[in-house]
One Martini backbone bead per residue (centre of mass of N, CA, C, O) as a GRO file, in nm:
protein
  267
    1UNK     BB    1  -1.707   0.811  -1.316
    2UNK     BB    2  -1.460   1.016  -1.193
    3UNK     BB    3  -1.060   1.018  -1.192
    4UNK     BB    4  -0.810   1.188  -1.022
    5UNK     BB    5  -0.453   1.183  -1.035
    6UNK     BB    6  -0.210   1.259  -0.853
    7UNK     BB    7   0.062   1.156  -0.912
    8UNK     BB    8   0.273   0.983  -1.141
    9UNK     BB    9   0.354   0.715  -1.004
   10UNK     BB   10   0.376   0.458  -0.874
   11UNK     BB   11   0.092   0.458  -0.725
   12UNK     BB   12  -0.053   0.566  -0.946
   13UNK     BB   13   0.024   0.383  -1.196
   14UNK     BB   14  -0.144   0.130  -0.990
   15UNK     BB   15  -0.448   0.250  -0.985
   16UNK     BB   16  -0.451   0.277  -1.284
   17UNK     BB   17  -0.440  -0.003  -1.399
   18UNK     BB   18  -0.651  -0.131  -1.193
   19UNK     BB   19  -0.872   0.000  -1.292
   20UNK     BB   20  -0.890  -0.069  -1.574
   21UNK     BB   21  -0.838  -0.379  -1.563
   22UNK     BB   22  -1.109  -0.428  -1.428
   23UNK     BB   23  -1.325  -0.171  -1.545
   24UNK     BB   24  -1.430   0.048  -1.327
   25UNK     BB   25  -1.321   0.195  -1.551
   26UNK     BB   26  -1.214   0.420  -1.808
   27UNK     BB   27  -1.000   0.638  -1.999
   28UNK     BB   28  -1.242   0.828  -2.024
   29UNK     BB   29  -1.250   0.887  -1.638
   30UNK     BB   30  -0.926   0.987  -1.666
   31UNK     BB   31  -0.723   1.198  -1.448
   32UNK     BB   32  -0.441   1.358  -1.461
   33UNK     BB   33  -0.176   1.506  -1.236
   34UNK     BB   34   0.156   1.666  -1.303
   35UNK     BB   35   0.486   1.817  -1.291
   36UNK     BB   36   0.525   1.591  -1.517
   37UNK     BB   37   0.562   1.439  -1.766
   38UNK     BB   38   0.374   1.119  -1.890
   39UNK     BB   39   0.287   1.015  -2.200
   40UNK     BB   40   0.414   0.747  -2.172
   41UNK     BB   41   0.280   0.613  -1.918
   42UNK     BB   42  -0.042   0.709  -2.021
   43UNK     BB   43  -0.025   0.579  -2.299
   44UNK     BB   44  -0.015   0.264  -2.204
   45UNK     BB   45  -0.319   0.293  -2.032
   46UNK     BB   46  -0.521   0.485  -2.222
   47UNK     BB   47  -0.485   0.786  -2.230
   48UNK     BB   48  -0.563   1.092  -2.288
   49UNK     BB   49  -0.384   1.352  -2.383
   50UNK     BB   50  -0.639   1.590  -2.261
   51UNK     BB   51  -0.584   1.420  -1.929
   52UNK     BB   52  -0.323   1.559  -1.902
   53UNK     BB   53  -0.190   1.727  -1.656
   54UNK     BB   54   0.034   2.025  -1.508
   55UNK     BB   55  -0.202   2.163  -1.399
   56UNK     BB   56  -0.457   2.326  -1.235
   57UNK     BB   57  -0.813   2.323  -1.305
   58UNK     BB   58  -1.152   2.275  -1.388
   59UNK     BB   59  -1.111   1.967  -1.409
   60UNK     BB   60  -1.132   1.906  -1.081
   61UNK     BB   61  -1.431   1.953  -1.024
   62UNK     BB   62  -1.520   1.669  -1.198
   63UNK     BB   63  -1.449   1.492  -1.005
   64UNK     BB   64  -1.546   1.232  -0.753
   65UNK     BB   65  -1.221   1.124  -0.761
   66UNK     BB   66  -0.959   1.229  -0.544
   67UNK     BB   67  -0.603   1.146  -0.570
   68UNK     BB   68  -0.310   1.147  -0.352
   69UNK     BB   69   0.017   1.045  -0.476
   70UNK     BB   70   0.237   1.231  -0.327
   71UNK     BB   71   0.474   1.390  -0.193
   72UNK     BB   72   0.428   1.484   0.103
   73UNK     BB   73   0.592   1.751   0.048
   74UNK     BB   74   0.421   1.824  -0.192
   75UNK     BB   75   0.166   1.923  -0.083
   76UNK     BB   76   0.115   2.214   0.014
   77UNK     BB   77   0.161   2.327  -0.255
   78UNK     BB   78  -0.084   2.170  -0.404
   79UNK     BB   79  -0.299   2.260  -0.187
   80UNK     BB   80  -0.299   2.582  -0.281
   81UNK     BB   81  -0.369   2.512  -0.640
   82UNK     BB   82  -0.627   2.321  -0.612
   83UNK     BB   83  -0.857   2.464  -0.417
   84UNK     BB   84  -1.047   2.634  -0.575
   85UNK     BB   85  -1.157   2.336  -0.687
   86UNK     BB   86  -1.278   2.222  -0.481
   87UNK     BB   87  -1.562   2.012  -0.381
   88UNK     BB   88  -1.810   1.886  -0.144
   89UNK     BB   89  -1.852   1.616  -0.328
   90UNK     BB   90  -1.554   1.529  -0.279
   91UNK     BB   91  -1.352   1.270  -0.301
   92UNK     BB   92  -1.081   1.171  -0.089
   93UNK     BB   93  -0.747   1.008  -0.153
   94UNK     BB   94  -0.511   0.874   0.032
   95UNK     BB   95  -0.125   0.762  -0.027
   96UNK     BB   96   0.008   0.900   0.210
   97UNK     BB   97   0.267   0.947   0.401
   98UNK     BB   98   0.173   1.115   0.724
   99UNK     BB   99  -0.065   1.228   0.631
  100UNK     BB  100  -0.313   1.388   0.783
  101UNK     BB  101  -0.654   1.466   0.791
  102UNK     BB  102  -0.644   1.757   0.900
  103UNK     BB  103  -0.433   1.849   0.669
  104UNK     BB  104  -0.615   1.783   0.433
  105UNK     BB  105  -0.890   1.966   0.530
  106UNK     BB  106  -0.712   2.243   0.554
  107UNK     BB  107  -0.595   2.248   0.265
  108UNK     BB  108  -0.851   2.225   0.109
  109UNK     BB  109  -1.169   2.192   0.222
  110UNK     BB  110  -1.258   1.930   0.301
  111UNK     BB  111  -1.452   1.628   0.426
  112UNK     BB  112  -1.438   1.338   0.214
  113UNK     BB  113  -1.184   1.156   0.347
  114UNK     BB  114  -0.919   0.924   0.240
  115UNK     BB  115  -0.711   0.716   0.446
  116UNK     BB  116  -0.398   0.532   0.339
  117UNK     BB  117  -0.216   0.216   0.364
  118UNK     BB  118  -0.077   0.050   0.144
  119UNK     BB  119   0.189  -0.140  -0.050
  120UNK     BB  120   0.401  -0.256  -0.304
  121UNK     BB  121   0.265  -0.488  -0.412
  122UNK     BB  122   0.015  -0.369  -0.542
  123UNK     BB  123   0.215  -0.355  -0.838
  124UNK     BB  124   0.033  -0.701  -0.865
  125UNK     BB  125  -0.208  -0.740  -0.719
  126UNK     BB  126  -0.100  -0.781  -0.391
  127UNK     BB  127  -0.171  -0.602  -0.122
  128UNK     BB  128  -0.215  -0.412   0.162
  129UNK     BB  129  -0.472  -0.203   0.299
  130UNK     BB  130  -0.532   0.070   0.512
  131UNK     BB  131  -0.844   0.256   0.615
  132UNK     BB  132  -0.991   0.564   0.623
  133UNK     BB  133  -1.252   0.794   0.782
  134UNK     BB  134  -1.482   1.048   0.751
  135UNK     BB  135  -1.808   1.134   0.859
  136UNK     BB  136  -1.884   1.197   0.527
  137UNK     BB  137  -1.877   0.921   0.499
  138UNK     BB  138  -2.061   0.704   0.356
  139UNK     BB  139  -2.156   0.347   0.236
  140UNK     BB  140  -2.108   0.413  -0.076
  141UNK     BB  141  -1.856   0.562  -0.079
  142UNK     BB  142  -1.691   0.359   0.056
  143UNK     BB  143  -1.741   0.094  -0.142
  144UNK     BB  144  -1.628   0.235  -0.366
  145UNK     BB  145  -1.331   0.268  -0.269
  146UNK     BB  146  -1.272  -0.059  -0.185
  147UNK     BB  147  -1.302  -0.130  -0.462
  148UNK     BB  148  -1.066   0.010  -0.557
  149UNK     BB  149  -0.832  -0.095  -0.344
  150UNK     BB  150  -0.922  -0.390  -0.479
  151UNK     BB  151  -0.736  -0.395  -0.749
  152UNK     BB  152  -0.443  -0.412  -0.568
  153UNK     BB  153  -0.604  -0.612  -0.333
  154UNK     BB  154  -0.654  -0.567  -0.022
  155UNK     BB  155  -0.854  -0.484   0.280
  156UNK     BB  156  -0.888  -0.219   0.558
  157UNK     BB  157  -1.124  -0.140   0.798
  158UNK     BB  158  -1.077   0.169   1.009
  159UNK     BB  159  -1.182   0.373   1.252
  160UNK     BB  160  -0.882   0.493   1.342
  161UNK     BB  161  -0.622   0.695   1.245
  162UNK     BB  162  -0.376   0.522   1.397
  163UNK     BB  163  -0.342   0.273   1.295
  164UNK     BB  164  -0.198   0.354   1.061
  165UNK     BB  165   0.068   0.312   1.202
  166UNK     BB  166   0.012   0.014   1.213
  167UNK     BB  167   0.016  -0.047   0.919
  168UNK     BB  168   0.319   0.086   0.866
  169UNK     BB  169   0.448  -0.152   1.050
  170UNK     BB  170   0.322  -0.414   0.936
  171UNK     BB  171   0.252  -0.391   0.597
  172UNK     BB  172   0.399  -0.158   0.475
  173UNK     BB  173   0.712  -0.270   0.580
  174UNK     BB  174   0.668  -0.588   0.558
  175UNK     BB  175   0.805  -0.661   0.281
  176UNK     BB  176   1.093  -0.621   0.408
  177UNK     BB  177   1.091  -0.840   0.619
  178UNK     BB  178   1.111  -1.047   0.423
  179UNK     BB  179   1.322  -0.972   0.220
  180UNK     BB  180   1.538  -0.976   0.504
  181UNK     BB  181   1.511  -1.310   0.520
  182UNK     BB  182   1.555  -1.402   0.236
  183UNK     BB  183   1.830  -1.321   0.229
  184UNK     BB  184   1.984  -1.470   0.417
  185UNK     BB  185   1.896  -1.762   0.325
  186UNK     BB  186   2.062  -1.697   0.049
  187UNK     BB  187   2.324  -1.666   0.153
  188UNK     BB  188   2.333  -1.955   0.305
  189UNK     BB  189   2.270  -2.148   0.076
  190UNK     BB  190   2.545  -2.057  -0.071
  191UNK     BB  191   2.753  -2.161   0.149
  192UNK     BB  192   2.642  -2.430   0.098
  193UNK     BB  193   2.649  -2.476  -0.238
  194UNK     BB  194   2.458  -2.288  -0.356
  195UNK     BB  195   2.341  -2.121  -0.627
  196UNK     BB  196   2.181  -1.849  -0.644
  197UNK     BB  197   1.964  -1.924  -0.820
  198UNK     BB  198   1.874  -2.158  -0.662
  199UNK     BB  199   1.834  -2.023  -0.383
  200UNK     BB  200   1.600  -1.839  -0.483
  201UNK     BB  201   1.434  -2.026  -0.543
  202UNK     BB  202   1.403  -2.231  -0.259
  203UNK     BB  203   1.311  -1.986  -0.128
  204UNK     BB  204   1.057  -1.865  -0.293
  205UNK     BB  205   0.927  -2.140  -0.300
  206UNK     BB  206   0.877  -2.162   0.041
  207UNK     BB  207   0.699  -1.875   0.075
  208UNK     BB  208   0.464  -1.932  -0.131
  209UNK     BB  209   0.375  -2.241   0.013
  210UNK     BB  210   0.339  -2.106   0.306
  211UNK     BB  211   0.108  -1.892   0.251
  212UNK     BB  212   0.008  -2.061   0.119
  213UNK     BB  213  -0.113  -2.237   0.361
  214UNK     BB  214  -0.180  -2.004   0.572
  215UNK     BB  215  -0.437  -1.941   0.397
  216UNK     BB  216  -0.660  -2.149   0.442
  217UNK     BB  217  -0.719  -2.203   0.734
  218UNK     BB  218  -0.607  -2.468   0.885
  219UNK     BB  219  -0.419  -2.322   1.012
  220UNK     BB  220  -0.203  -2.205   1.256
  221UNK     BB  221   0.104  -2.146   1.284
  222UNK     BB  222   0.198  -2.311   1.517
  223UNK     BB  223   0.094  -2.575   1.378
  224UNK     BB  224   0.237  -2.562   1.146
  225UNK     BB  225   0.534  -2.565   1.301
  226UNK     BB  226   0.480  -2.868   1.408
  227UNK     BB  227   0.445  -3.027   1.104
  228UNK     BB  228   0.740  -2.958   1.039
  229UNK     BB  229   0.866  -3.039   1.380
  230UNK     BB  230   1.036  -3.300   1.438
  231UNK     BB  231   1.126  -3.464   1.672
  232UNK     BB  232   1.480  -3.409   1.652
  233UNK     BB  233   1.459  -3.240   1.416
  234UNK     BB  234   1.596  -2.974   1.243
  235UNK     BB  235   1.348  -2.788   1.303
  236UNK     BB  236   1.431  -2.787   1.585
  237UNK     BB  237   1.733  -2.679   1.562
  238UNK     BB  238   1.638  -2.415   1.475
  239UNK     BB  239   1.435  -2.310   1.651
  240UNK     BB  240   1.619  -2.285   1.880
  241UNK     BB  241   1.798  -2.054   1.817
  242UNK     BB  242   1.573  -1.847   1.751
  243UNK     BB  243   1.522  -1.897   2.097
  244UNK     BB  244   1.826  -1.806   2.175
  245UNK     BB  245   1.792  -1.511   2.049
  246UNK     BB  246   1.441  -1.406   2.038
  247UNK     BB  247   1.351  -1.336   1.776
  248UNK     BB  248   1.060  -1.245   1.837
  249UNK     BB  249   1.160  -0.967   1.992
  250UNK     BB  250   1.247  -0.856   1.789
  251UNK     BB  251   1.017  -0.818   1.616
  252UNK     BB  252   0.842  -0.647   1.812
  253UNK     BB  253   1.064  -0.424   1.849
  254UNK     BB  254   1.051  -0.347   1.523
  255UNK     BB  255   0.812  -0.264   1.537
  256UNK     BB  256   0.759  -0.051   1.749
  257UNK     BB  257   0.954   0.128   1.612
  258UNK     BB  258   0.803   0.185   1.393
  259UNK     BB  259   0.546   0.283   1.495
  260UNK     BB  260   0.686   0.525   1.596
  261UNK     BB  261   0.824   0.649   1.360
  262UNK     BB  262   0.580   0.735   1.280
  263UNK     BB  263   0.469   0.921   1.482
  264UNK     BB  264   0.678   1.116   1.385
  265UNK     BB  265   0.591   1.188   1.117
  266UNK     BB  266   0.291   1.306   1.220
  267UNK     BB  267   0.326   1.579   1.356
   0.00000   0.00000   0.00000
């Protein structure tokens, strides 16, 4: 299998490292196209220089699955100069935000079509990927398509394409709600008289071990909260705070912003 990868930014040399370090595929099964020289990153991951290309030509037609890694707004030229290699037997994989379907299969003239949305983590093979499908991929196609995005991360396959703008409030941009609660912990840890470094350790750790806590699935978040809260102690008196703030609520509206702007990003 062939894998053509258009745009080497970071997600496209996140997508190029797991399929590797996988074994997913070889280096001479995959093919680069950027529209900046790339061969000191293609150099790092063992692609062949012959294999880095700056323009679409014939080689795109080889490709078995063509990843679209570009930024939004650069689709339209790209898809205008690739569409000529395009061939019907071709899966299309986007990793674009706010690109519907409709506009890459009328830009392409594709119909295999796999739109994904991402996250961050996915850079450390730890992501969140939520993707659907045209019609036109069978159950072999998704299963490969799966396996590669699962290189980076876990996946989760929804049927219907809006969903995608909900996997973008919460998955998507879920990594900053979590950096942005970190961060207020650790400036208030440093007031309280820890060294930045200790906050940080603090926080981080604290972070890492309710998270493999809450993975084991022995227990729901609300018990979780119960068994850290004992009754009329510290963290019962925090409670109360996040709950005289409205916390939850606030969470709530901040996602349906996200969601909302998301759909506004998409029309």
């Amino acid at each position: 299998m062939k894998i053509l990868i258009i745009g080497f930014g970071n997600m496209g040399r996140t997508y190029a490292r797991g399929f590797l370090a996988s074994r997913f595929i070889n280096p001479h099964d995959l093919y680069i196209l950027d529209k900046v020289s790339q061969h000191t990153e293609a150099r790092s991951i063992q692609v062949p220089e012959d294999q880095i290309h700056y323009a679409p030509s014939d080689f795109v037609s080889l490709a078995d699955i063509i990843i679209l890694a570009v930024k939004p707004q650069d689709f339209p030229a790209l898809a205008e100069s690739v569409r000529p290699f395009i061939r019907a037997h071709q899966v299309i994989l986007s990793v674009m935000a706010g690109v519907r379907i409709a506009t890459i299969a009328s830009s392409l003239g594709a119909g295999r079509i796999v739109r994904s949305m991402p996250n961050l983590p996915a850079q450390v093979g730890m992501g969140m990927t939520v993707f659907t499908a045209t019609p036109q991929m069978d159950m072999k196609e998704l299963f490969i398509v799966q396996n590669l995005i699962n290189t980076t991360g876990k996946s989760l396959h929804v049927e219907h394409e809006e969903m995608l703008d909900a996997a973008t409030a919460v998955s998507g941009s879920g990594p900053a709600y979590v950096f942005y609660f970190m961060q207020s912990m650790i400036q208030t840890a440093v007031r309280m008289g820890f060294k930045e470094s200790e906050a940080e350790l603090l926080v981080q750790q604290t972070f890492l071990g309710a998270v493999h806590l809450q993975s084991k699935g022995e227990s729901t978040c609300a018990e979780w909260i119960q068994k850290v809260a004992s009754r009329g102690g510290t963290t019962e008196a925090a409670l109360r705070v996040f709950d005289s703030a409205r916390t939850s609520d606030g969470v709530h509206d901040a996602l349906y912003a996200a969601l909302n702007r998301a759909k506004e990003l998409g029309k």
